[in-house]
N, C-alpha and C positions, 0 to 999 in steps of 0.2 A: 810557679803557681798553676802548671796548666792540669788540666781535670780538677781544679780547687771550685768546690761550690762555697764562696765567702757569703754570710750575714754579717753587714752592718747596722747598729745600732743608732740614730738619731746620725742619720747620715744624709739630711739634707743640708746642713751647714756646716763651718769650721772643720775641726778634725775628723770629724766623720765622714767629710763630703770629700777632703783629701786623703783618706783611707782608701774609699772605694774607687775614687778616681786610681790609686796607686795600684791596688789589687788589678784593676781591669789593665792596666798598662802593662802591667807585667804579665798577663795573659791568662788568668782568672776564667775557668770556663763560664762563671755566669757570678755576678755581684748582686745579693740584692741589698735595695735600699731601702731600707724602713725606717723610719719619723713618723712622731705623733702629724707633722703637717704635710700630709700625703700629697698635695699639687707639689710643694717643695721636691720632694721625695722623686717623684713625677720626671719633674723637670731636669733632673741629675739622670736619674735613668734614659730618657730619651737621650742625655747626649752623648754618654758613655755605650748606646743601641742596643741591638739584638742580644746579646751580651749580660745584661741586667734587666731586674726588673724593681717594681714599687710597691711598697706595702705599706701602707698605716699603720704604725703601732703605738699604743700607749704601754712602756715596759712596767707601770704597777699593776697591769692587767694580765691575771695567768692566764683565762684562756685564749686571752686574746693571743698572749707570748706563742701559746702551746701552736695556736692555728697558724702563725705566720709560718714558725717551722715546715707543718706539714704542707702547706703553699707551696713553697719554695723546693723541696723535696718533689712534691707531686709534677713542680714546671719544669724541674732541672734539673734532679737528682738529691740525694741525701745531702744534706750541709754538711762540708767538713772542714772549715774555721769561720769562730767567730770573733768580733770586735765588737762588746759589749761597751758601748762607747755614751749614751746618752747621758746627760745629764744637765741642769737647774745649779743656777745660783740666785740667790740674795744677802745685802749688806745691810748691817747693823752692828751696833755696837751689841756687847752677848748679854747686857741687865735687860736690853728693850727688845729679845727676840720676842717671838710668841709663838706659844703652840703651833700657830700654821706655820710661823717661819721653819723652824724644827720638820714638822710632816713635811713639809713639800719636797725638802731638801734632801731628807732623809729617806722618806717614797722613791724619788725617782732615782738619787744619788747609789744609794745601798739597797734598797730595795728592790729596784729596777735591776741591778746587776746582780743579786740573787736567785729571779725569777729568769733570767735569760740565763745565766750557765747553769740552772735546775735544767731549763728544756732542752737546752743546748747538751748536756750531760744525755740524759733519757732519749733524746735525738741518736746520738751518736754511739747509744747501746741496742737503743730499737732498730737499726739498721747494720750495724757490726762495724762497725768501725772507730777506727782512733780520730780521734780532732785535736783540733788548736784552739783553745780560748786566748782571747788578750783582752782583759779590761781597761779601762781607761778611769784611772785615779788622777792624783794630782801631784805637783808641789806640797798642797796644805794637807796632804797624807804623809810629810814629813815632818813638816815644820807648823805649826799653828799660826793659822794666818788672823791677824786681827781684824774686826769685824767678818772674821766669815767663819766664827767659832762653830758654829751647825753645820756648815758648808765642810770645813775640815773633819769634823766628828765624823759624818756621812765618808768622805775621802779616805781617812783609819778606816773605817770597817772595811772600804773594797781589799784595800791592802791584806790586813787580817784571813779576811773571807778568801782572797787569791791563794794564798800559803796553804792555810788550813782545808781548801779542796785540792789546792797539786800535791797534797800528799793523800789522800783519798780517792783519788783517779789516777795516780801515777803507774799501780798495778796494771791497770786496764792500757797503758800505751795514749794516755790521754795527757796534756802539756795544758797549764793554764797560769799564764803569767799577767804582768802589770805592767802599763806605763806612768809615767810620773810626769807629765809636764808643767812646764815652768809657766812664763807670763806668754804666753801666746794671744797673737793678733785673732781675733774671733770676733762673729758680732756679741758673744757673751761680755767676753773684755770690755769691748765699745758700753755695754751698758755699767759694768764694774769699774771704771776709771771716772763715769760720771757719777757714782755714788759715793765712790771715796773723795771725790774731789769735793762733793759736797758736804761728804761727814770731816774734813780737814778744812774745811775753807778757801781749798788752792784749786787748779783748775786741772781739766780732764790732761791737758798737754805737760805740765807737771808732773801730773801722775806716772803720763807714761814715759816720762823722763825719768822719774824716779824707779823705774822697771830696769830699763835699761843701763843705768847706772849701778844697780844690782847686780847686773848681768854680765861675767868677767869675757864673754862673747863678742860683747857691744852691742847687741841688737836684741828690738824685739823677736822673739820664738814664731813663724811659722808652722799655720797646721801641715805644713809637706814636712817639717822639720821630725814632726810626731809621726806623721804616715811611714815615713822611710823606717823607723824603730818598729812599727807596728805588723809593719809587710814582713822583718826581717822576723821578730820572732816566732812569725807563723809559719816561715818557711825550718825547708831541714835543714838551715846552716844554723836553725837553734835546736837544733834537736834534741839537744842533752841540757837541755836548760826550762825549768822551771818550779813553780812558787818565787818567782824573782818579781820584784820593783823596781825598772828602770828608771833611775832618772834621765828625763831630756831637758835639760832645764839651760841649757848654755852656761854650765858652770855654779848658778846660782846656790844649789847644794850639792855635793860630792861624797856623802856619806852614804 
């Protein structure tokens, strides 16, 4: 990673927070951290020092996408990988969604990572150089998860959308892959174990028993589990590799 200017996306928690933490371990000349909740954002930077910095972003917002770039560029050089990682969930059963459920999920889920490897793309031709994109999909970009029929709709398109640009940027020496994780510990999770447990009748600990019983691994999924996939396909040891969907899921899909 060294001379790597990394953006992460919604990287004041979970997978994203273990991303940049990863990126800066491996010696990343400069990580920045951007989340819609910038003291979050903040607070990760400070620990990871000199090294990173903080940005505010809302990824359904282009210009806002567009100026974080140029930030980041202007602090520390051109960006050249990103971890288009943020994203929203909510639970419902799919008769009782509603149009917000739908936008919200959909905005920040597919929309959000449209709008960052658009800038992310125009970045890394406006200054001449090759990058690495890695989006962050899901599981239910494989499998249709119940009650998160929006939530996975939103996870297919990143999927789609990954393929369909690493063959339109492949030309240019530009790599743009996917990750796929499984049931990972997040405080996203924490709130998705208490919704199904409500929409079944059984309890949050249940739930996430029945994760891991899924799980041919035995355990629940780690965002370090994610980060270490994430670091890797940005480096050259992926170099000949993309339009790919990895799964990291501990076994739970293999196709």
């Amino acid at each position: 990673m060294e001379n790597q200017i990394v953006l992460v996306t919604g990287a004041a928690n979970g997978i994203g927070r273990a991303t940049a933490r990863a990126f800066a371990a491996r010696g990343a000349a400069h990580v920045a951290i951007t989340d819609i909740d910038e003291p979050a954002a903040r607070t990760l930077a400070d620990e990871i020092g000199a090294r990173a910095s903080a940005h505010q972003l809302d990824v359904t917002d282009r210009e806002q996408t567009d100026a974080v770039f140029d930030a980041v560029a202007e602090r520390a050089g051109p960006v050249t990988i990103v971890h288009a990682n943020a994203g929203v969930s909510t639970m419902k059963p799919a008769v009782d969604l509603t149009e917000q459920d739908w936008d919200f999920n959909m905005g920040v889920n597919a929309k959000g990572i449209f709008l960052t490897n658009q800038a992310a793309i125009r970045h890394f031709d406006a200054h001449a150089t090759t990058g690495v994109i890695v989006n962050t999909a899901s599981l239910a970009a494989k499998v249709g998860a119940p009650f998160l029929a929006h939530y996975s709709a939103s996870k297919f398109a990143v999927v789609g959308w990954t393929q369909a640009l690493a063959r339109e940027v492949a030309p240019r020496g530009i790599r743009v892959n996917a990750v796929c994780p499984g049931f990972v510990k997040t405080p996203m999770q924490d709130r998705e174990v208490r919704w199904e447990a409500d929409l079944l009748g059984t309890t949050p600990d249940a739930v996430r028993q029945s994760y891991i019983d899924q799980t041919p691994l035995g355990r629940l999924e780690t965002p370090e589990d994610v980060a270490g996939v994430v670091v890797f396909l940005a480096s050259d040891g992926a170099r000949f590799m993309t339009g790919q969907a990895i799964n990291v899921t501990g076994g739970v899909y293999m196709t």
